[in-house]
KOLGU-4560 file (N, C-alpha, C; in nm, 3 decimals, padded with zeros to 5 digits):
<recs>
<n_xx: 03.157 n_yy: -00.111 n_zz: 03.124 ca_xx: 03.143 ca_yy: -00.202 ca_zz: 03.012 c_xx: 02.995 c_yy: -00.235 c_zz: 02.988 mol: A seq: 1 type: UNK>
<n_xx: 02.918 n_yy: -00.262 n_zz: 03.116 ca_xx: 02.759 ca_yy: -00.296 ca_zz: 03.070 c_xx: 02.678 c_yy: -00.183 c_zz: 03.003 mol: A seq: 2 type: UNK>
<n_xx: 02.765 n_yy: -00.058 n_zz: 03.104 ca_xx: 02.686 ca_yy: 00.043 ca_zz: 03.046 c_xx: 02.682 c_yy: 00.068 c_zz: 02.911 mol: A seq: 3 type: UNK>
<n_xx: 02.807 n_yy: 00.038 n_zz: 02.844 ca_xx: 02.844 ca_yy: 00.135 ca_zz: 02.708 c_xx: 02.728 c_yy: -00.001 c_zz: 02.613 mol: A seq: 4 type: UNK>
<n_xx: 02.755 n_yy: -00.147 n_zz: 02.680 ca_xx: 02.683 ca_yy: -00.252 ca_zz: 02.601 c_xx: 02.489 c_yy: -00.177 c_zz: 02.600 mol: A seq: 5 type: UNK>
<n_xx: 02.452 n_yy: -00.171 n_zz: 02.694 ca_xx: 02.339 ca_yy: -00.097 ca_zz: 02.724 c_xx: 02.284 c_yy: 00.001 c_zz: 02.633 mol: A seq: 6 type: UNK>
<n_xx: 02.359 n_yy: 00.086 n_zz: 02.611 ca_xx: 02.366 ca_yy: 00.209 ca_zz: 02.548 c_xx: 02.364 c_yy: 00.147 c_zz: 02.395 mol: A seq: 7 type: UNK>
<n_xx: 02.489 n_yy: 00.070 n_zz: 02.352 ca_xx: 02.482 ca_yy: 00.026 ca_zz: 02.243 c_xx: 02.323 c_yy: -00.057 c_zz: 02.144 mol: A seq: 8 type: UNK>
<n_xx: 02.270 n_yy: -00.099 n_zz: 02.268 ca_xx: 02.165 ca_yy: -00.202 ca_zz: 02.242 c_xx: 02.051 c_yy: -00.142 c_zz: 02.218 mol: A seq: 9 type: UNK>
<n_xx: 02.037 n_yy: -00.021 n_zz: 02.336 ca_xx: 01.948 ca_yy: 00.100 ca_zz: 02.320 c_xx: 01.935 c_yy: 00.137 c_zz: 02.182 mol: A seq: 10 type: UNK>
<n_xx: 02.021 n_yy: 00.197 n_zz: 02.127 ca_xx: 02.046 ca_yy: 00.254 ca_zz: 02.005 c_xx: 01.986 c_yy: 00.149 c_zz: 01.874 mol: A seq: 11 type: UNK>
<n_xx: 02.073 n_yy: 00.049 n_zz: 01.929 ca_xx: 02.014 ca_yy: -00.061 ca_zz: 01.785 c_xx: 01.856 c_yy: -00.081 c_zz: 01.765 mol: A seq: 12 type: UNK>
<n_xx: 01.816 n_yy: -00.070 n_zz: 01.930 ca_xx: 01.643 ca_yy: -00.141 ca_zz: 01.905 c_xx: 01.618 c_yy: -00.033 c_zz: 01.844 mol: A seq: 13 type: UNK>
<n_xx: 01.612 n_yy: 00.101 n_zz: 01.885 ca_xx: 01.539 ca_yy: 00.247 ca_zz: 01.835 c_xx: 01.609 c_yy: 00.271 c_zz: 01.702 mol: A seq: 14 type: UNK>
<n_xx: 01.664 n_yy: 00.255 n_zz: 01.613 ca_xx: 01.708 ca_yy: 00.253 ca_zz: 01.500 c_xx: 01.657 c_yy: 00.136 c_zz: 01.413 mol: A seq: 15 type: UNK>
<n_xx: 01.624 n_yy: -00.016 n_zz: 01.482 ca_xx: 01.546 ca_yy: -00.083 ca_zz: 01.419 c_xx: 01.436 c_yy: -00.071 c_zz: 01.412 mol: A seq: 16 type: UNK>
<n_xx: 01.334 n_yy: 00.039 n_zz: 01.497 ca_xx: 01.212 ca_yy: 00.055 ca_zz: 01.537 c_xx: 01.209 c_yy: 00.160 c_zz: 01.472 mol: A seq: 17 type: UNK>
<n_xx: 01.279 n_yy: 00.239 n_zz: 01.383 ca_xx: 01.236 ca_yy: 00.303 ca_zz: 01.354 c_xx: 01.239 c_yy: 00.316 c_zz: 01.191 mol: A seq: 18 type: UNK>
<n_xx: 01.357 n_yy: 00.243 n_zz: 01.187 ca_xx: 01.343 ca_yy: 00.167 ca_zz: 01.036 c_xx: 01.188 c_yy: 00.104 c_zz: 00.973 mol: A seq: 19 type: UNK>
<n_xx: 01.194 n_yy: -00.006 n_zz: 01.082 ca_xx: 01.070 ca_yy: -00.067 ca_zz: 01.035 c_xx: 00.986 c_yy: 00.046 c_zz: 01.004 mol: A seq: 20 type: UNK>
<n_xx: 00.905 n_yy: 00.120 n_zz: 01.023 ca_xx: 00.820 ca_yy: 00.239 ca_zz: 01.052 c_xx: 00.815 c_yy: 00.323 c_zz: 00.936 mol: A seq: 21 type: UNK>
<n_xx: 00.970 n_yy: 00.315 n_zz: 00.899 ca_xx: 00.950 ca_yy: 00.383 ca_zz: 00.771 c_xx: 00.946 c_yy: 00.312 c_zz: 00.650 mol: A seq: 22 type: UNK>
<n_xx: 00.961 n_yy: 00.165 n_zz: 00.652 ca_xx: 00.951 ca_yy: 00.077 ca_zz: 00.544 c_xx: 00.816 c_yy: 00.042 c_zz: 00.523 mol: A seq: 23 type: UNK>
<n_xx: 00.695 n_yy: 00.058 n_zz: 00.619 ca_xx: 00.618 ca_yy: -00.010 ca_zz: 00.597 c_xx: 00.513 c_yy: 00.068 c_zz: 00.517 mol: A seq: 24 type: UNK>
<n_xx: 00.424 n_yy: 00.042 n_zz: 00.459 ca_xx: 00.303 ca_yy: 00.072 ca_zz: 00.352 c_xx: 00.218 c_yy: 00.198 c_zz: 00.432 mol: A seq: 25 type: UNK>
<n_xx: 00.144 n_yy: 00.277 n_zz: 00.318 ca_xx: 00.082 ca_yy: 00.369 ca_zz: 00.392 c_xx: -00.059 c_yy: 00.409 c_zz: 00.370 mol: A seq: 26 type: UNK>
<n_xx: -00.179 n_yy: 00.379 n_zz: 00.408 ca_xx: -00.302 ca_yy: 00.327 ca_zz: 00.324 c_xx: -00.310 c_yy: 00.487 c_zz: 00.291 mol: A seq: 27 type: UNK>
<n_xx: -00.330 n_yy: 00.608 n_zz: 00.363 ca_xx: -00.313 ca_yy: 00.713 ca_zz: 00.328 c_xx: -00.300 c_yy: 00.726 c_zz: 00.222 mol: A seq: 28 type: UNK>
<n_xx: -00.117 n_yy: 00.716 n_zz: 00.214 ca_xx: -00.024 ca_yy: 00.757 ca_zz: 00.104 c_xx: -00.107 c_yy: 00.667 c_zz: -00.054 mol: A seq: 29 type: UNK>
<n_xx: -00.113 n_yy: 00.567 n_zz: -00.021 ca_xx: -00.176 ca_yy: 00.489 ca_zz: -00.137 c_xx: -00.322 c_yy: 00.587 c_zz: -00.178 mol: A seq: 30 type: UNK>
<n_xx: -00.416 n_yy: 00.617 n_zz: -00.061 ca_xx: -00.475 ca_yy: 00.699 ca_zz: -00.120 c_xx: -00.448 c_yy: 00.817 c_zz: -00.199 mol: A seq: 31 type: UNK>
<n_xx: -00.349 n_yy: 00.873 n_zz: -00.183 ca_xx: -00.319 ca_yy: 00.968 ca_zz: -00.240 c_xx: -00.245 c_yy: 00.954 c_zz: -00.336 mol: A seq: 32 type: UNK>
<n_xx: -00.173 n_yy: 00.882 n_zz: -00.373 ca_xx: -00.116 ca_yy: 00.827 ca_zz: -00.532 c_xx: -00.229 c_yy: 00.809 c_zz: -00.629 mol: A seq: 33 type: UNK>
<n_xx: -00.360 n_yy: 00.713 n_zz: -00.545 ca_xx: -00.486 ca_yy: 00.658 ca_zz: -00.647 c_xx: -00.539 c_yy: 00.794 c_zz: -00.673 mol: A seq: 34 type: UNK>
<n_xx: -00.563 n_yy: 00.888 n_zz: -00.597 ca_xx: -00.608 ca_yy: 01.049 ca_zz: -00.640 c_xx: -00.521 c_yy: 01.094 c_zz: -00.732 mol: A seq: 35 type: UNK>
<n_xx: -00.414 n_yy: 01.087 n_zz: -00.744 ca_xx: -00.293 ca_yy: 01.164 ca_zz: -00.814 c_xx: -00.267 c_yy: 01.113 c_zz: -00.932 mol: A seq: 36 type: UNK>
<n_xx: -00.265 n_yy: 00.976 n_zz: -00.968 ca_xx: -00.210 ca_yy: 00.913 ca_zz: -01.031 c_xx: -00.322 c_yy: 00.822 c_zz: -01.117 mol: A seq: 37 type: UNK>
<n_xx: -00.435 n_yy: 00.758 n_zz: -01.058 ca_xx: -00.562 ca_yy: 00.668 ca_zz: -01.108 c_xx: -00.662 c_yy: 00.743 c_zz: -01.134 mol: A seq: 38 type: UNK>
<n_xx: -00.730 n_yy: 00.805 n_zz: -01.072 ca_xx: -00.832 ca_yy: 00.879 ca_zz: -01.056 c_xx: -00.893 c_yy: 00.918 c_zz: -01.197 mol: A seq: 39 type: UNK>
<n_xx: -00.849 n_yy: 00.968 n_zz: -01.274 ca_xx: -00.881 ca_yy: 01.019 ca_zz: -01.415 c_xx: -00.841 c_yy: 00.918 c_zz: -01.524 mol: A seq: 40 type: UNK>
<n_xx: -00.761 n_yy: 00.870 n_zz: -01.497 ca_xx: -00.770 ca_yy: 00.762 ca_zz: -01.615 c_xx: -00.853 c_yy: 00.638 c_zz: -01.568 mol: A seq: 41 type: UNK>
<n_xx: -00.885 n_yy: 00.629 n_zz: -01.441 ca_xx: -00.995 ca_yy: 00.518 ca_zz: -01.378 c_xx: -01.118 c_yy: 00.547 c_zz: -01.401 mol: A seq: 42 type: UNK>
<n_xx: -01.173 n_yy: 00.655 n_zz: -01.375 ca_xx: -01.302 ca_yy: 00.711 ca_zz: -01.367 c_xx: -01.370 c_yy: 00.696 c_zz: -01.298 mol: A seq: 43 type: UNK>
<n_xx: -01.325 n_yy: 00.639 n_zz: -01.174 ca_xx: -01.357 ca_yy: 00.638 ca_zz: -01.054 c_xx: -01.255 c_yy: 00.651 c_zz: -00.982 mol: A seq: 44 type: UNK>
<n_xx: -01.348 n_yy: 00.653 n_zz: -00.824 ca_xx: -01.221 ca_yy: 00.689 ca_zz: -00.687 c_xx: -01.155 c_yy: 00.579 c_zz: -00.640 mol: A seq: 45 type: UNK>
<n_xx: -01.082 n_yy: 00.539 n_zz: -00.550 ca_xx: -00.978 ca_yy: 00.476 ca_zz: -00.469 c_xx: -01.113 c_yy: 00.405 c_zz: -00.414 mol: A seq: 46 type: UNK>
<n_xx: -01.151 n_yy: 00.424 n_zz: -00.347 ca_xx: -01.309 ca_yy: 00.345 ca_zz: -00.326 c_xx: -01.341 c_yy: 00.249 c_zz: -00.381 mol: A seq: 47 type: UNK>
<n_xx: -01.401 n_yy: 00.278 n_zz: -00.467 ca_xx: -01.476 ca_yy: 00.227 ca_zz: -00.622 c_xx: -01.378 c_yy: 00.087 c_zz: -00.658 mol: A seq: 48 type: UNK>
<n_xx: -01.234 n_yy: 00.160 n_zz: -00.636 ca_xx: -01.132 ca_yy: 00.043 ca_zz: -00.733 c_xx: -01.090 c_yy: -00.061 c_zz: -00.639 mol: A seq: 49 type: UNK>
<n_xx: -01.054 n_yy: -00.018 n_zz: -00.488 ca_xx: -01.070 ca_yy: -00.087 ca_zz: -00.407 c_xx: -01.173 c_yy: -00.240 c_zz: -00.374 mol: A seq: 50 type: UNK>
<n_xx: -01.273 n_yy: -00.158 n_zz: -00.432 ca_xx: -01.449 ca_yy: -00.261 ca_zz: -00.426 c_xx: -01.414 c_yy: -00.352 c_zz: -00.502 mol: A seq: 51 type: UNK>
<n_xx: -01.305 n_yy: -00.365 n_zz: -00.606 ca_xx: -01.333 ca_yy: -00.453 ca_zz: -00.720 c_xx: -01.298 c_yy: -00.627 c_zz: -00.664 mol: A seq: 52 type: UNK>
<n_xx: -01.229 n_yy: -00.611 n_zz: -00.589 ca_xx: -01.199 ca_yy: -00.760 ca_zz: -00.552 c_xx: -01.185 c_yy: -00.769 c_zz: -00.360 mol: A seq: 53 type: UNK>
<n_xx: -01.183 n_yy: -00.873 n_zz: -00.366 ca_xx: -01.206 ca_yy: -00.942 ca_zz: -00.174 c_xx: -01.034 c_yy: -00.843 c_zz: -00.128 mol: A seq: 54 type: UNK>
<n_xx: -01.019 n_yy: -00.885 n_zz: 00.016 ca_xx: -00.919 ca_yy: -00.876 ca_zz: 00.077 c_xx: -00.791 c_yy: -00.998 c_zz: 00.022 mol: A seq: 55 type: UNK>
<n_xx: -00.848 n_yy: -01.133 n_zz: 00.022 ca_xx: -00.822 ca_yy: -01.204 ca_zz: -00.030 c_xx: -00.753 c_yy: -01.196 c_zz: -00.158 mol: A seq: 56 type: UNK>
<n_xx: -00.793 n_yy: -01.189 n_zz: -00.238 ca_xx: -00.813 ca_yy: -01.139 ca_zz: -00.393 c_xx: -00.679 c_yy: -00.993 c_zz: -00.455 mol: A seq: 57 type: UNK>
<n_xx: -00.720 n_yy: -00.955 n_zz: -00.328 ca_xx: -00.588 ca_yy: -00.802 ca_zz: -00.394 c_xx: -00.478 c_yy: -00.890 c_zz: -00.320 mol: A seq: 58 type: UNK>
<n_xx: -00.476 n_yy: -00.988 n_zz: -00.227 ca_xx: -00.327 ca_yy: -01.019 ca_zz: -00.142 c_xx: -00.297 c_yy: -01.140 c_zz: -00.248 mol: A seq: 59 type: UNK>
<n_xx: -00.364 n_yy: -01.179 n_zz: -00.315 ca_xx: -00.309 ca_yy: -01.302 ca_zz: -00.407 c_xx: -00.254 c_yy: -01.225 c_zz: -00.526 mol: A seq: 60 type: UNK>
<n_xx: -00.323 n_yy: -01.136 n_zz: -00.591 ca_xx: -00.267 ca_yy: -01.047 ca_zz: -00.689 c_xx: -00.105 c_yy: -00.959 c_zz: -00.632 mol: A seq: 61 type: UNK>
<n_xx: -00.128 n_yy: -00.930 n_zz: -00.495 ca_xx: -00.018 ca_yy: -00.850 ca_zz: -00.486 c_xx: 00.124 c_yy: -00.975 c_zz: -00.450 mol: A seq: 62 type: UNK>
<n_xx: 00.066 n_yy: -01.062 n_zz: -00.404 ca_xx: 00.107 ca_yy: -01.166 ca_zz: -00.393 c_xx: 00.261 c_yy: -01.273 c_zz: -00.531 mol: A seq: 63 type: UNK>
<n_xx: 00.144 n_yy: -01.234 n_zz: -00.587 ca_xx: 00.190 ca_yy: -01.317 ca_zz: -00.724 c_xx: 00.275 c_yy: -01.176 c_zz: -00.839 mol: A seq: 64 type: UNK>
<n_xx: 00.285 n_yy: -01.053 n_zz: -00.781 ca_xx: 00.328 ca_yy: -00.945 ca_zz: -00.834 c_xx: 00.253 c_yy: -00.872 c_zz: -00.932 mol: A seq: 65 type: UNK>
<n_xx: 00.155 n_yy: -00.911 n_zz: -00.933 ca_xx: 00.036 ca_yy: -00.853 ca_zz: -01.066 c_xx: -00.062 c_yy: -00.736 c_zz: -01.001 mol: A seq: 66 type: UNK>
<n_xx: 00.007 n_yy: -00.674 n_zz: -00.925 ca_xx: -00.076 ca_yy: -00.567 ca_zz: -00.867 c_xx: -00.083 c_yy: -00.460 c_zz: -00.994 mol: A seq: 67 type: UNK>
<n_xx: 00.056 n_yy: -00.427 n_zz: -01.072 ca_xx: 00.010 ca_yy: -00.345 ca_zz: -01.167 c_xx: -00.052 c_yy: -00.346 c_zz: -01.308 mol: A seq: 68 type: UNK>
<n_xx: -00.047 n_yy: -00.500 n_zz: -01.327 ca_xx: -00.115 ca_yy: -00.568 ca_zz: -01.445 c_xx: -00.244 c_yy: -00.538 c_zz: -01.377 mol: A seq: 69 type: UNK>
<n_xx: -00.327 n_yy: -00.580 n_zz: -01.270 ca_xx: -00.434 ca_yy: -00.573 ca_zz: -01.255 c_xx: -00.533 c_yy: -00.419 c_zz: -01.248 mol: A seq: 70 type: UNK>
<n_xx: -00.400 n_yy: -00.337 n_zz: -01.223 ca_xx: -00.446 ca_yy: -00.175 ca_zz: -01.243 c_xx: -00.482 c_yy: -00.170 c_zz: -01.404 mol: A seq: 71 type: UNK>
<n_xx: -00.366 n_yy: -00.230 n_zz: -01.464 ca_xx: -00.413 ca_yy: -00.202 ca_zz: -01.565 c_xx: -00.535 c_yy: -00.240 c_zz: -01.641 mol: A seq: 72 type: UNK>
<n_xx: -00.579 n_yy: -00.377 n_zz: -01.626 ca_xx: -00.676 ca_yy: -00.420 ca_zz: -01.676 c_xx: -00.846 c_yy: -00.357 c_zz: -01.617 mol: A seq: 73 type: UNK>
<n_xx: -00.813 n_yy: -00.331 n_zz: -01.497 ca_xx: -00.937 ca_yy: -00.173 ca_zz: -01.441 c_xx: -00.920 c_yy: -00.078 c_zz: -01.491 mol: A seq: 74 type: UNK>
<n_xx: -00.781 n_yy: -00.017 n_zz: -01.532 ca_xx: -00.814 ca_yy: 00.151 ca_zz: -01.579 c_xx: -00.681 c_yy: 00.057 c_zz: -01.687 mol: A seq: 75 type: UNK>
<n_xx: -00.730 n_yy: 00.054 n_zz: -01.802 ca_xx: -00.675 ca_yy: 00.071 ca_zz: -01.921 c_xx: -00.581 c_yy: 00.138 c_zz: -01.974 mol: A seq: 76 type: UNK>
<n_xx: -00.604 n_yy: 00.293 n_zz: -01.964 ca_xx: -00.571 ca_yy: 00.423 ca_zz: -01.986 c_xx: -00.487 c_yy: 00.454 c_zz: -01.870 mol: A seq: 77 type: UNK>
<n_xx: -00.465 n_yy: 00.385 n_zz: -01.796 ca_xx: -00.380 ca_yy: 00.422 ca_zz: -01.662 c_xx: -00.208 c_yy: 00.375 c_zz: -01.670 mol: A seq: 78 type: UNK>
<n_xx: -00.129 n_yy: 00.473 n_zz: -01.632 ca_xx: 00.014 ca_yy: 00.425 ca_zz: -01.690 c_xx: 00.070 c_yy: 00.305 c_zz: -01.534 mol: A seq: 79 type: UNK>
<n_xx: 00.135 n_yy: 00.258 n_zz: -01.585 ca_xx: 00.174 ca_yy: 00.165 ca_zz: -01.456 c_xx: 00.292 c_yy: 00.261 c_zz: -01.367 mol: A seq: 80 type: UNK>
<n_xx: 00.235 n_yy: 00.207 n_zz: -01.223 ca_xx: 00.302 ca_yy: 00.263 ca_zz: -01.122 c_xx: 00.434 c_yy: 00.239 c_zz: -01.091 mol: A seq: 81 type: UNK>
<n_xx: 00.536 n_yy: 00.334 n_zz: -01.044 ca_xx: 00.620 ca_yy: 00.279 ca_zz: -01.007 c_xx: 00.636 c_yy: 00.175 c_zz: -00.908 mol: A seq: 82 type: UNK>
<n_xx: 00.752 n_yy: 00.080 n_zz: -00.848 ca_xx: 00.741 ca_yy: -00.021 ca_zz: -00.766 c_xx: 00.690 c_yy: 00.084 c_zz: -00.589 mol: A seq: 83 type: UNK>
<n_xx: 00.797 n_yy: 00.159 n_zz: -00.622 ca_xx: 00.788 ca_yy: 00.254 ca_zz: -00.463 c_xx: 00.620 c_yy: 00.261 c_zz: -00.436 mol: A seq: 84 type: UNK>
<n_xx: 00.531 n_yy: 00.305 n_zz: -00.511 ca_xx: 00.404 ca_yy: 00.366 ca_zz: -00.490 c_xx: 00.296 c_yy: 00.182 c_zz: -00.506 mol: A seq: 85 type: UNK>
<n_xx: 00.369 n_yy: 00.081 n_zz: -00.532 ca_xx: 00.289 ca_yy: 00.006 ca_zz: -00.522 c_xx: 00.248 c_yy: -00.065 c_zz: -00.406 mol: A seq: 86 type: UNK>
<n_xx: 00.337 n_yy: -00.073 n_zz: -00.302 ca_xx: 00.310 ca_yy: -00.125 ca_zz: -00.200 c_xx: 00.207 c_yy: -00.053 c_zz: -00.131 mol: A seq: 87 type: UNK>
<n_xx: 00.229 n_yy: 00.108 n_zz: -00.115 ca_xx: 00.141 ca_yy: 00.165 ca_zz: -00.107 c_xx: -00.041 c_yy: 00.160 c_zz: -00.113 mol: A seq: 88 type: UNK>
<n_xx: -00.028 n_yy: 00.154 n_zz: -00.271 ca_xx: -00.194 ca_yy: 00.149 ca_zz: -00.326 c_xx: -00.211 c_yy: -00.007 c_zz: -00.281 mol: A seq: 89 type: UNK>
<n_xx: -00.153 n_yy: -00.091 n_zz: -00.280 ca_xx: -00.181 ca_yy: -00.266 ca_zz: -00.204 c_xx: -00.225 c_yy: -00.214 c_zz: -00.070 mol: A seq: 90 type: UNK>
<n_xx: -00.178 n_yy: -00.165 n_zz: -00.017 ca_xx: -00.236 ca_yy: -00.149 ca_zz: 00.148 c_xx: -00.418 c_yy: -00.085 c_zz: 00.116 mol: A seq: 91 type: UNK>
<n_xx: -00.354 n_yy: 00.013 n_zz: 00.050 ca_xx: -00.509 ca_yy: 00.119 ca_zz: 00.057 c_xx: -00.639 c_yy: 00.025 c_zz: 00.036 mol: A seq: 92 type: UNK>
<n_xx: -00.585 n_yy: -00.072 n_zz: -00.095 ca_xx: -00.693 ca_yy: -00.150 ca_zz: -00.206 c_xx: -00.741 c_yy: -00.255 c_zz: -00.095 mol: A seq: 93 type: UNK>
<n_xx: -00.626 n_yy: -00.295 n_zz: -00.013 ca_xx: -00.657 ca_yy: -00.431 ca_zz: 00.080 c_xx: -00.737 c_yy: -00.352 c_zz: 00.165 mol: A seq: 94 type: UNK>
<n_xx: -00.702 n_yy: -00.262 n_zz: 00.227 ca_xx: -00.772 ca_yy: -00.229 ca_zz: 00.349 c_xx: -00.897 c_yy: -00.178 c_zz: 00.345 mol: A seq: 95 type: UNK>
<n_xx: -00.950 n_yy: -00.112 n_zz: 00.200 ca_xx: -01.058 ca_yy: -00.069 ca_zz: 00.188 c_xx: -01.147 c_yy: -00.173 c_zz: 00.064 mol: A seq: 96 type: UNK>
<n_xx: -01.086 n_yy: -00.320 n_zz: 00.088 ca_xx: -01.163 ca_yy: -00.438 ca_zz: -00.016 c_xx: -01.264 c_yy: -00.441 c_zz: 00.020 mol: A seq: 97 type: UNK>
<n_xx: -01.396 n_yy: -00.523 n_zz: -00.069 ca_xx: -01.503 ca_yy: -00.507 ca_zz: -00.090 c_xx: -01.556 c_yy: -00.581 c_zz: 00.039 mol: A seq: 98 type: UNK>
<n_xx: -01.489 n_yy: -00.730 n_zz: 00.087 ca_xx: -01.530 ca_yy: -00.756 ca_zz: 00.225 c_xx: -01.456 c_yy: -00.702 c_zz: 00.329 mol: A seq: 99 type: UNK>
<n_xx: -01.373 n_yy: -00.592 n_zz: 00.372 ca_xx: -01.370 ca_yy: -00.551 ca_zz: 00.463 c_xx: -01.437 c_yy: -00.467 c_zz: 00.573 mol: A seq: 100 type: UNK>
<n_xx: -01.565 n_yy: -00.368 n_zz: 00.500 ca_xx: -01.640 ca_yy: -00.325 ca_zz: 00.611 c_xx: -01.576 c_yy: -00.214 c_zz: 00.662 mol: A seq: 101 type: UNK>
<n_xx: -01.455 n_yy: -00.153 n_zz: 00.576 ca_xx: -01.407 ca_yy: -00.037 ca_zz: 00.567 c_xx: -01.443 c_yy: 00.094 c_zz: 00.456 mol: A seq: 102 type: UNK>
<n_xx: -01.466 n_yy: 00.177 n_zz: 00.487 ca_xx: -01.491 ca_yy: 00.314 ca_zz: 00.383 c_xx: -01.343 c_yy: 00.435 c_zz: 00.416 mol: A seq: 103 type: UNK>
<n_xx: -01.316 n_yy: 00.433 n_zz: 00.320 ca_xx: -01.244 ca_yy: 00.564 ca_zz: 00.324 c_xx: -01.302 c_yy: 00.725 c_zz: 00.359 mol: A seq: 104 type: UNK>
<n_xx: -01.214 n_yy: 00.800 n_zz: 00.489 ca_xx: -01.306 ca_yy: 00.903 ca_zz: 00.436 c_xx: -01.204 c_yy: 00.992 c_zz: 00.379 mol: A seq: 105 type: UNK>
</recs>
């Protein structure tokens, strides 16, 4: 009986651990949407757009849900993202903000 409980519990943590893992944001992946998707209608790189506001600043925007209003008002010409790819470019933008002291390479 402990065993099969054991076994059972096993399973749940590594299925919750691995869930999480795949839910969470991917600064990468965000880079690579802003290449795919921003890049040409921005006229600048993932970098550049990143720079535009604090760490602070992109978590209050992403915060308040205006992450893609605020794309828009940087790249104009830029179509809005789907929800899936936004969490995404929020990680990239936060992690590579203007006070973080991070560069993409």
């Amino acid at each position: 009986m402990i065993a099969k409980f054991t076994r059972w519990f096993l399973i749940a943590l590594a299925s919750t651990t691995l869930l999480s893992v795949t839910l969470s944001a991917d600064v990468d992946k965000g880079q690579k949407i802003i290449l795919k998707k921003l890049k040409k209608a921005c006229g600048f790189n993932g970098a550049e757009l990143a720079k535009k506001h604090t760490q602070n600043e992109w978590k209050q925007i992403q915060d308040g849900g205006k992450l893609n209003e605020e794309l828009h008002t940087l790249c104009p010409s830029a179509k809005p993202l789907k929800d899936k790819y936004v969490v995404h470019v929020y990680d990239f933008v936060h992690n590579y903000a203007s006070d973080s002291g991070n560069v993409p390479s």
